[in-house]
N, C-alpha and C positions, 0 to 999 in steps of 0.2 A: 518326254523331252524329244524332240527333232532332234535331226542329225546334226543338221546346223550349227543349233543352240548348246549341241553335246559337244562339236566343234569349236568352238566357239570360246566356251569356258573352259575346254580343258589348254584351249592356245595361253589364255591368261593366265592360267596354274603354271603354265611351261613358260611364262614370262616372255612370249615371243609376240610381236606384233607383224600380221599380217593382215595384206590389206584386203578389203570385199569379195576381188574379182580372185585372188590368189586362195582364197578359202573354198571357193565354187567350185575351182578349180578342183582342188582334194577334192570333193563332195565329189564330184561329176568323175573322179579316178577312181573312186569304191564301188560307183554304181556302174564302170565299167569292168571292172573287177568280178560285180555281182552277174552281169550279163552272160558273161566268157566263162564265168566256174562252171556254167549250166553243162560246159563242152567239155573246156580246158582241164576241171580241176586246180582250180591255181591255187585254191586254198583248203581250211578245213572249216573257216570260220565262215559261216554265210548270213549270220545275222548283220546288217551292216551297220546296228549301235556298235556290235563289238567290233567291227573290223574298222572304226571311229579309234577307239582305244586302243586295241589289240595290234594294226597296221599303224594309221594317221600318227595318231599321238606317237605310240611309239616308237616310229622313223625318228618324227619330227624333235624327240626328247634329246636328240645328240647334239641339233646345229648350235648350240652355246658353246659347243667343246671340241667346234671342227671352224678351221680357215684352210683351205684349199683354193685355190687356180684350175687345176685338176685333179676330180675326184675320181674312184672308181669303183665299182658297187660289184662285188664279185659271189656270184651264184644268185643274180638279183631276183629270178624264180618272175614273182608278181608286179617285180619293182621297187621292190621295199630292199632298204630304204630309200633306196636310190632316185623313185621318180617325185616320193614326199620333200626328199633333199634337194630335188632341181627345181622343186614350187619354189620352196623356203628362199634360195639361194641364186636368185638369177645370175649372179655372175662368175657361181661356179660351173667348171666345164665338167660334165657327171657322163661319163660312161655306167653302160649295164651292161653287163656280161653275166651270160646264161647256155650252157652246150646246148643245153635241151630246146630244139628247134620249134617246138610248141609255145614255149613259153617268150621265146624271142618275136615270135609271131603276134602275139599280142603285146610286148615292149613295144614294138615298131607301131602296132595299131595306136596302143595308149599313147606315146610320142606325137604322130600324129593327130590326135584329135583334141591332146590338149593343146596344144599348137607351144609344145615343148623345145624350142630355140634351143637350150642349152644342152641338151640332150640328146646323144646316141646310141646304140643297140651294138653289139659284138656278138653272135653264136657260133663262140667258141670254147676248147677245153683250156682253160686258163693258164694252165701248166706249159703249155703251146705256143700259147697265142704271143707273138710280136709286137712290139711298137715303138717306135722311135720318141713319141713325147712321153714319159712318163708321168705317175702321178704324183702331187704330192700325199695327200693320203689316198690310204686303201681301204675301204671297210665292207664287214660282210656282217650280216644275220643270221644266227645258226648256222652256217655255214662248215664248220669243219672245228677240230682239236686244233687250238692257236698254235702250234709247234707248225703242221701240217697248212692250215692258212699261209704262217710266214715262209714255208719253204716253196706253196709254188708258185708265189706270186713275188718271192725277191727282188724276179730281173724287171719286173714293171714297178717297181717305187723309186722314185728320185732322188738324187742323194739328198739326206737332209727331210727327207720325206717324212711320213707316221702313218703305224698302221693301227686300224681303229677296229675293234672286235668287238661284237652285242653279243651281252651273255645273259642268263639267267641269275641264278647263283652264282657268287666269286669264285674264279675258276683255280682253287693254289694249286689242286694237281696240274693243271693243265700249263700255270703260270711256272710252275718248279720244273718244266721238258721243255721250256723254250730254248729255243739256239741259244748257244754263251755269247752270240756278238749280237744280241737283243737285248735289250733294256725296257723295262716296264716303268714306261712315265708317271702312269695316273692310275688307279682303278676306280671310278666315279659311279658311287651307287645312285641310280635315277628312278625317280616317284613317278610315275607315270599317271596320271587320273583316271579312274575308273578300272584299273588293270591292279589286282592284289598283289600278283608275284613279282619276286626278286626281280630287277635289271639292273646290270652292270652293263657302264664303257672301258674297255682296256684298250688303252693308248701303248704303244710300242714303239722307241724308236730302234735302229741299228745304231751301234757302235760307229764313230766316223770313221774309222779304219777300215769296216766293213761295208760303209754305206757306197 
């Protein structure tokens, strides 16, 4: 089976319709992906069926259970999910933020050549980094212990905001160390096609006291 077609049928499992040029689009971000590992290292998966399921899809398995204005993809590394969520979502505003100055270097590449409007680059350390518009969600990928996520990215959520965490396994240790003025909205186990292992979304709001 093609990429494409791998493409293609796993968008229909995930109940998401996108259209031709928006599919090509991912296609043409994996095979940039595939170009750049040659240097970068951006990933571990280099077969790009699986970087079809294992990245694509599995970005793309959240935007059912995300409404954002302002998104933010924090330790965005390859872009994931972040540049799959700016295809999906044109009229979400999607920051990637990545310290590692390598990996920003090809954000900016990848931004530009899919000729990503919605889309910006940050390399910086997140814990740091400033901004006057916030976001309303936050979401990361392996990214960090969800305690340690919500504590350095607090002052960038809006009030009212959610933070949105890709997990493998359901995290209860991880869910039992959150801040007390966190709140666990959802935990949504997601089937992803072609990809066997567990994935979980953990939705997070603050407490409105806190927010």
């Amino acid at each position: 089976m093609s990429t494409a077609d791998q493409l293609k049928r796993g968008l229909i499992a995930l109940g998401l319709a996108l259209d031709r040029d928006t599919q090509q689009r991912l296609l043409d971000y994996i095979a940039l992906i595939e170009k750049w590992n040659r240097v970068y290292n951006l990933t571990a998966i280099r077969d790009p069926e699986k970087m079809v399921s294992h990245h694509l899809l599995d970005s793309l398995a959240v935007v059912p259970h995300l409404r954002a204005k302002r998104l933010l993809d924090v330790g965005s590394g390859a872009g994931l999910p972040g540049i799959p969520l700016a295809l999906a979502s044109p009229d979400t505003r999607v920051t990637l933020l990545d310290s590692n100055h390598k990996k920003a270097a090809f954000l900016n590449q990848a931004v530009m050549e899919l000729k990503l409007k919605n889309a910006e680059v940050c390399a910086e350390r997140v814990e740091s980094w400033q901004t006057q518009d916030r976001f309303d969600v936050i979401i990361s990928r392996a990214f960090s212990d969800l305690g340690e996520f919500v504590r350095v990215t607090r002052h960038l959520l809006a009030p009212g905001g959610m933070y949105a965490a890709m997990k493998g396994m359901h995290p209860y240790e991880e869910i039992d160390r959150l801040p007390p003025d966190c709140n666990v909205r959802q935990v949504l186990p997601l089937a992803i096609p072609g990809l066997d292992g567990a994935r979980h979304l953990v939705l997070i709001v603050q407490n409105e006291t806190a927010a």
